[in-house]
C-alpha angles and dihedrals in degrees: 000000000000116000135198109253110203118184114195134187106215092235087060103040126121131228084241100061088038083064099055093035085062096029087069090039093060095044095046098037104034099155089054091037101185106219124190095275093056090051087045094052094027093055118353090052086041102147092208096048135243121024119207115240120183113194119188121214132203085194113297097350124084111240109182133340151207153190134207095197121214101241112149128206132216087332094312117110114252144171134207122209115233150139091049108176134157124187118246102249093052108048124114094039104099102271089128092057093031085059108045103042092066087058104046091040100060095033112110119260088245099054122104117225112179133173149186105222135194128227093267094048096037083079092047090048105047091043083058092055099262107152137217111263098160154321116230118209124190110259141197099257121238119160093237084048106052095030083059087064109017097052099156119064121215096278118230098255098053090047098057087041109051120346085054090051097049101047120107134174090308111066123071132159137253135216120213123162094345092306116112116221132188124236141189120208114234095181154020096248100064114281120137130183115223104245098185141308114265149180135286092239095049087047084074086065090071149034128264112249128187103210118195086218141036135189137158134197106266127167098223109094113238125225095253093054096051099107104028091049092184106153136143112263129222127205132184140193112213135102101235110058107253104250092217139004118202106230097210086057100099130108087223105097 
């Protein structure tokens, strides 16, 4: 089946193709169920500027969607894949890979496009020419540690913009030799993941916590690791090796 292939910069793009973009979001993603005011924060308030959307169309009807969201990265323009979302009728015909070659190939040299992505689009990622730039494993916090590999905290700007935006009842901040952090609890029992290090003024968005464990992605493998090596992968299409990628710049809260 050929389908329509539509490419949209976000400043361009119409109400019409808002509506199906969302409209495949919400029948593929129900749980998550993107409304008007997500696609607004997430791409037209976009700080950086356009975002990149890629709707299919089996004539008239959307038939899957994407975004390659505008998310920089230490002053180089970058995108993020995301919202990747295919109709079921129509999966396991080629949209992942018909909606992703118009973007990459036209993309300059110059640009940064990273990912974290799962065990079924790893494959689809890597056969396209996206590269290894790292696998992050949980690990034990300590402030040298993670400042030796975190070195940029969440900046004022993308905080209020986005991070602020996103946190529910399960963020809080920590306090630690005078820095603020910001933490997401993963259980019940007190442990809590290092999100980013953040700013005095941001810590009043949320409350102080006093997890009983702290841990933090690294991408140093602990010890206790070792055998298990289950970590989240990152890939990344450029031709220049991204010199750092914030950890706490992801879309996935």
């Amino acid at each position: 089946m050929k389908y329509g292939i539509k490419v949209i910069n976000t400043s361009q793009i119409s109400e019409k193709e808002i509506k199906d973009f969302i409209f495949v979001q919400q029948e593929v993603f129900s749980k998550t169920h993107m409304e008007y005011e997500d696609f607004k924060l997430k791409f037209l308030d976009n700080i950086y500027g356009d975002s990149i959307i890629v709707i299919a169309y089996d004539g008239e009807t959307p038939a899957g969607a994407r975004a390659f969201w505008r998310n920089d990265i230490n002053g180089i323009i970058a995108y993020q894949p995301s919202d990747t979302a295919v109709r079921e009728m129509y999966r396991k015909q080629g949209l992942f890979v018909e909606m992703t070659l118009p973007v990459i190939n036209s993309i300059d040299a110059s640009v940064i496009i990273y990912n974290y992505p799962n065990n079924k689009s790893y494959p689809q990622y890597k056969k396209l020419g996206w590269k290894d730039y790292c696998i992050q494993y949980t690990r034990l916090f300590s402030v040298l540690a993670y400042e030796k590999e975190e070195p940029t905290p969440i900046s004022l700007d993308y905080f209020n913009w986005w991070t602020k935006n996103r946190l529910n009842g399960e963020y809080g901040f920590v306090k630690i030799f005078g820095n603020y952090y910001l933490v997401r609890r993963l259980s019940k029992y007190g442990r809590y993941l290092v999100f980013g290090k953040m700013e005095k003024e941001c810590a009043r968005c949320v409350p102080r916590v006093f997890p009983l464990l702290l841990v933090f992605h690294s991408e140093k493998c602990p010890f206790y690791n070792r055998k298990r090596k289950v970590g989240c992968k990152i890939v990344y299409k450029s031709h220049l090796r991204p010199e750092y990628i914030p950890s706490w710049k992801t879309d996935v809260y």
